[in-house]
C-alpha positions as CSV (number, residue, x, y, z in Angstrom):
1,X,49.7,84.4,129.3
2,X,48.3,85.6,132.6
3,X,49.5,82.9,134.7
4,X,53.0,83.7,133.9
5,X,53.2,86.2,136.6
6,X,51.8,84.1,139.5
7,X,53.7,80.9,138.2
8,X,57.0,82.8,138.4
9,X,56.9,84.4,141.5
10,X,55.1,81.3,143.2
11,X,57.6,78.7,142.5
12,X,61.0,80.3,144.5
13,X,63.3,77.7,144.1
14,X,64.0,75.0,141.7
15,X,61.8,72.1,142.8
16,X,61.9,69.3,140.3
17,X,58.4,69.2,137.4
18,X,57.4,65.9,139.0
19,X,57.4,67.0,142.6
20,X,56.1,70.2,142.1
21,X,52.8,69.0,139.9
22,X,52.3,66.8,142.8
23,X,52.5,70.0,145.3
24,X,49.0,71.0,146.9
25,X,49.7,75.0,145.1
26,X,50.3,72.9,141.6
27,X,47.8,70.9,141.7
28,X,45.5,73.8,142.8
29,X,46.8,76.4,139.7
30,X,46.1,73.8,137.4
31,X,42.8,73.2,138.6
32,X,41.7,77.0,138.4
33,X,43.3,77.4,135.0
34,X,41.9,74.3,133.2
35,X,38.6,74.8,135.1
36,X,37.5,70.9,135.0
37,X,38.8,68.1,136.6
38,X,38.8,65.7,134.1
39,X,40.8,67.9,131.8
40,X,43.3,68.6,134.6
41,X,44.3,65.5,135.3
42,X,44.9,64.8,131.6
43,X,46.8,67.6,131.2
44,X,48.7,66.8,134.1
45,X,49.2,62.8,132.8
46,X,50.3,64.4,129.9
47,X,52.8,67.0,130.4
48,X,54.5,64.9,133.1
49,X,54.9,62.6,130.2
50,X,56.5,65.0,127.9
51,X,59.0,65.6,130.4
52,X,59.8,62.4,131.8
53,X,61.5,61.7,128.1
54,X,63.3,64.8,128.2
55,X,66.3,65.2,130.7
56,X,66.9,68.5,129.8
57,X,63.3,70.2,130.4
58,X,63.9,68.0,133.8
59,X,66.0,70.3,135.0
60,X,64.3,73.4,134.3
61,X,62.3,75.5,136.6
62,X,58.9,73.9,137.3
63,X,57.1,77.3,137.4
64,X,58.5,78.0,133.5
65,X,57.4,74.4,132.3
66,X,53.8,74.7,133.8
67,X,53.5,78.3,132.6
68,X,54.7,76.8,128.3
69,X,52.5,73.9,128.8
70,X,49.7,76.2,130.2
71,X,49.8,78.0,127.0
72,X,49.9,75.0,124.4
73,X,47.1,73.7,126.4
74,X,44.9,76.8,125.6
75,X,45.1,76.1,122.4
76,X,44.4,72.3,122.8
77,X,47.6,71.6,121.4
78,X,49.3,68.2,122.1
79,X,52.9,68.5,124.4
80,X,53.8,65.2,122.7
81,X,57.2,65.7,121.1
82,X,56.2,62.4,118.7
83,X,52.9,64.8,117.4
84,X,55.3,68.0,117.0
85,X,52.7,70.3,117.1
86,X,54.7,72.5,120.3
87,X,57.6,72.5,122.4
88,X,59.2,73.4,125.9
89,X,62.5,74.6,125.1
90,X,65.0,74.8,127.9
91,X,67.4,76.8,128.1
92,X,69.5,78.5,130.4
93,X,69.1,82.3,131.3
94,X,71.8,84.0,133.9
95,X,69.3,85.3,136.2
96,X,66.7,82.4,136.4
97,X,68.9,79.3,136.1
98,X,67.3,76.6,133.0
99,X,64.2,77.5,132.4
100,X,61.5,76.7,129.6
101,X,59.8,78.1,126.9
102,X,56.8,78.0,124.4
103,X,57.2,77.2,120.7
104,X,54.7,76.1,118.2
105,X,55.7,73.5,116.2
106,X,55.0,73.4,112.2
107,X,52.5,71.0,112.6
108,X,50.7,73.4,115.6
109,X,50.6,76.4,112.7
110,X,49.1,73.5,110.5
111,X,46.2,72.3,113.4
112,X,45.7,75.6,113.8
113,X,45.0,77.3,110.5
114,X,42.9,74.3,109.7
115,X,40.9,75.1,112.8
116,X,39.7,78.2,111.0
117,X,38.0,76.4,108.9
118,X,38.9,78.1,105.7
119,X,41.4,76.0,104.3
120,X,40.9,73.2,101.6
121,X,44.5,72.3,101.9
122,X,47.4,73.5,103.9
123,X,51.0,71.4,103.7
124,X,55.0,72.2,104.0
125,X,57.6,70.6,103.7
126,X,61.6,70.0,102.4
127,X,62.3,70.5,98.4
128,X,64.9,67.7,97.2
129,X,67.3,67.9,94.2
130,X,65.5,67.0,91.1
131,X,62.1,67.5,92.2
132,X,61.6,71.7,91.2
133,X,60.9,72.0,87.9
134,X,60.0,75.7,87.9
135,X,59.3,78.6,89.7
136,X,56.8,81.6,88.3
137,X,58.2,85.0,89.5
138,X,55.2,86.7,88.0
139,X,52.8,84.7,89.8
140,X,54.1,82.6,92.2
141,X,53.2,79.5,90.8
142,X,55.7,76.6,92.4
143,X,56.0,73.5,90.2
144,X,58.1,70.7,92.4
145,X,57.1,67.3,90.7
146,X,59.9,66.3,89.5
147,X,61.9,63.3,89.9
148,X,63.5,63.4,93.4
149,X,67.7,62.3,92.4
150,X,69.3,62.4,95.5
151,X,68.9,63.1,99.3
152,X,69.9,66.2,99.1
153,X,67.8,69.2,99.9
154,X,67.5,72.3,97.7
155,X,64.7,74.0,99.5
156,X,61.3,74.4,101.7
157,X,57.7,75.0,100.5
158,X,54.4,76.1,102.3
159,X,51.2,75.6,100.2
160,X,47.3,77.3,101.1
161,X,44.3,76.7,99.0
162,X,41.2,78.1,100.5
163,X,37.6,77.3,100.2
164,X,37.2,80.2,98.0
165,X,39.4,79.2,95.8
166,X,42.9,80.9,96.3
167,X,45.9,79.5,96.8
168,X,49.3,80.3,97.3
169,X,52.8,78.5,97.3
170,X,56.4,79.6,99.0
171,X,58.9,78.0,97.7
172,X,62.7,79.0,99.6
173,X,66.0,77.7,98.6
174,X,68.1,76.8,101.1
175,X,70.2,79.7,100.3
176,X,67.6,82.2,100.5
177,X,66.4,80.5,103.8
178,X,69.7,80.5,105.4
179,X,70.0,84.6,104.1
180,X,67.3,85.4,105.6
181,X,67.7,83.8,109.1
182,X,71.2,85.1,109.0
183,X,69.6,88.4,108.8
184,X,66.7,87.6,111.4
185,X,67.3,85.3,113.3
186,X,70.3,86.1,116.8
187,X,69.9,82.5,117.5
188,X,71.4,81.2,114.2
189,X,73.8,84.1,114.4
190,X,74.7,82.4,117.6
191,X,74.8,78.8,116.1
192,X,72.1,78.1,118.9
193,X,71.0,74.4,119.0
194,X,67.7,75.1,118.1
195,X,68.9,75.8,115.0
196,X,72.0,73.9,114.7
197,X,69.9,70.2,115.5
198,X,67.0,71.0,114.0
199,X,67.6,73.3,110.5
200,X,64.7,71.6,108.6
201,X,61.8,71.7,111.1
202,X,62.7,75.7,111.8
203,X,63.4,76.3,108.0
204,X,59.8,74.6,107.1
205,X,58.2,76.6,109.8
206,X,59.8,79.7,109.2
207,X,58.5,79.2,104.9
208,X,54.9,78.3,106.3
209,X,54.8,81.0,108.7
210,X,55.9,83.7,106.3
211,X,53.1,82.5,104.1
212,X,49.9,82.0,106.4
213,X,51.5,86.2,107.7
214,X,51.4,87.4,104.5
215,X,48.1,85.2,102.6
216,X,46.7,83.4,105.5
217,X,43.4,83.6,106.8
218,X,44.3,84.0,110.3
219,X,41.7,83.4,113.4
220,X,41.7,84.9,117.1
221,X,43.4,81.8,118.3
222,X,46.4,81.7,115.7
223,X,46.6,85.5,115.5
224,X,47.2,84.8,119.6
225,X,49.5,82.4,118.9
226,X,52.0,84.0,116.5
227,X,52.3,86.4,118.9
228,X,52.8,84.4,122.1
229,X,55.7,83.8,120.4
230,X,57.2,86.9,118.5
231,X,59.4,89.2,121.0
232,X,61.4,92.1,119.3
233,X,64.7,91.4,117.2
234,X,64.1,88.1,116.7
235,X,62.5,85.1,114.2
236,X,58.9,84.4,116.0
237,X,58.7,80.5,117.3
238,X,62.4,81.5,118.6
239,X,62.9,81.6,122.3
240,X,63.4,85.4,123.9
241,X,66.6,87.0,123.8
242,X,68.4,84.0,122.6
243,X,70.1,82.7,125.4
244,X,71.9,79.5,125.4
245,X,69.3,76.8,124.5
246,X,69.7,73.4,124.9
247,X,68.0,71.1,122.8
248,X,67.1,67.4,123.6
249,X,68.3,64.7,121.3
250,X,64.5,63.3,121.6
251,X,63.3,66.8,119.8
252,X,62.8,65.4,116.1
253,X,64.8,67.1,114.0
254,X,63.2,65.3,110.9
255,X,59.4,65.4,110.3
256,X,57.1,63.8,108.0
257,X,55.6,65.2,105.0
258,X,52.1,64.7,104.9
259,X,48.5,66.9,104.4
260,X,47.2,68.7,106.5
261,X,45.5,66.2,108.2
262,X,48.2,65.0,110.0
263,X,47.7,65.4,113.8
């Protein structure tokens, strides 16, 4: 994002995120960004908020938080951690100190493809034992209404229809989930918390991602999106580089299943 730069090299120090939104330069950035007053001060209401319940994005450099909420704000995405829809991860990098970063939630990829308003349904979600019944290798059909038996989970699905009429399913075992991020992913290499606290919200997002990629009818603004967040040799929606992430214990690491109407 182009305020990046001038958020970075403005902020020096390490001034704490409610001090510095208060700051006359702060207050002024937003302003100029958001271009409306109104919307400013909601935004400002609001991302305080998300941080004032997370001690760990607390401590991280103003400049980075502003700059990731920034972001998630131009694509009128909620910072709420409740709503899951994107996240400031901290985490600490050896030149900059903690700092934070952008990553879109499942339920952002959700609000957004349904924003393109070509989807009849969109929905993702955990796989427990008892509940796949079979799975068409010729053409892809998923069939998961069976009876659930236990708690534990077998898998994660992603489902499209479109208005057209075409629709695809993903179904991943865990196996073939945890494969492939071994393969992918340098932050579940590392055992990073991202990972390590939340397995199902980054499994489900990482199935429903690979789908709306590959069959997805994507707009500017998601096609924006997916690539805020992708940076070479790693899983997109992971933070950069993989340095050593710390995770809040408020970050939920189990969401709902629900349509894609959920906000």
């Amino acid at each position: 994002m182009a305020v990046n730069n001038s958020l970075q090299s403005r902020s020096g120090g390490k001034p704490k995120f409610s001090v510095a939104i208060q700051t006359p330069m702060y207050q002024k950035l937003v302003n100029d960004t958001l271009g409306d007053p109104d919307r400013a001060r909601r935004f400002v209401a609001a991302i305080s908020s998300a941080v004032a319940v997370n001690p760990s994005l607390q401590e991280c450099d103003a400049g980075t938080v502003l700059t990731a909420a920034l972001l998630g704000e131009s694509l009128n995405l909620s910072p709420s951690p409740q709503l899951g829809q994107y996240y400031m991860v901290p985490y600490k990098d050896k030149k900059r100190g903690t700092v934070a970063q952008f990553q879109l939630g499942y339920k952002g990829y959700i609000q957004l493809a349904m924003r393109t308003g070509e989807y009849r349904y969109i929905n993702a979600g955990k796989v427990y034992e008892g509940e796949l019944k079979s799975e068409d290798k010729l053409t892809g059909a998923v069939d998961i209404s069976g009876e659930r038996v236990s708690d534990k989970i077998i898998g994660y699905f992603a489902y499209i229809e479109t208005l057209n009429g075409f629709s695809k399913t993903y179904y991943w075992s865990r196996e073939k989930l945890t494969e492939h991020v071994k393969k992918y992913s340098k932050a579940f290499q590392k055992g990073s918390a991202i990972w390590r606290d939340n397995f199902d919200e980054m499994a489900i997002k990482t199935v429903l991602r690979n789908l709306l990629s590959h069959y997805g009818i994507m707009s500017i603004e998601m096609s924006s999106a997916l690539s805020d967040e992708a940076a070479p040799g790693k899983i997109p929606g992971e933070p950069a580089d993989d340095p050593e992430i710390i995770v809040d214990s408020d970050s939920p690491d189990e969401l709902e299943e629900s349509p894609a109407d959920l906000q």
